[in-house]
C-alpha positions in Angstrom: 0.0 0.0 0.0 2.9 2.3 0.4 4.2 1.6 -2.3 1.0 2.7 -4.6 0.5 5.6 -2.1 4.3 6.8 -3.2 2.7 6.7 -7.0 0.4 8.6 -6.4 -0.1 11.6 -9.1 2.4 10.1 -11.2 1.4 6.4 -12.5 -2.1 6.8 -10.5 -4.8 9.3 -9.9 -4.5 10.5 -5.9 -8.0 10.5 -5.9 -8.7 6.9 -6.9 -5.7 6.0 -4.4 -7.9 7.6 -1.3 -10.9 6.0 -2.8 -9.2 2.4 -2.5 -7.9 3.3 0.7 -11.0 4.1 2.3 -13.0 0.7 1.1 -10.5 -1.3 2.1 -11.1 -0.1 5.2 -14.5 -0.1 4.9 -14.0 -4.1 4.3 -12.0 -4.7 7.2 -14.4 -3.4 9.4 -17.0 -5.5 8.2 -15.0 -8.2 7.9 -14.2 -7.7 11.9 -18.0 -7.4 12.6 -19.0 -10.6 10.9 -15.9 -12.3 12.8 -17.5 -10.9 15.8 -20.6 -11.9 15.5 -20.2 -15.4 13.5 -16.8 -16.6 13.7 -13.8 -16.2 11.6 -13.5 -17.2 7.8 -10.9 -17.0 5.2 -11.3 -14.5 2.7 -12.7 -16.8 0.2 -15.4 -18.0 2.8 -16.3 -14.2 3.7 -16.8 -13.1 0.0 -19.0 -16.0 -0.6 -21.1 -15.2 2.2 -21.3 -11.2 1.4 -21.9 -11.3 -1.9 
């Protein structure tokens, strides 16, 4: 992630860089909720059972 971060405004757009940032976030707190509430699962597991 640093490494894109450093990119950014010269191979990437800065804005699409805070974009990503912020979902992935976004995923890992709903990733820590579900854990919370049901367990944990691999990613593979938790995609299936989000999307």
């Amino acid at each position: 992630m640093r490494e894109i971060g450093e990119c950014a405004g010269t191979h990437f757009d800065p804005g699409l860089i805070e974009t990503f940032n912020v979902v992935l976030s976004e995923i890992q707190i709903i990733k820590e909720q579900y854990t919370y509430k049901h367990g944990a699962l691999n990613d593979l597991d938790f995609i299936k059972s989000v999307g």
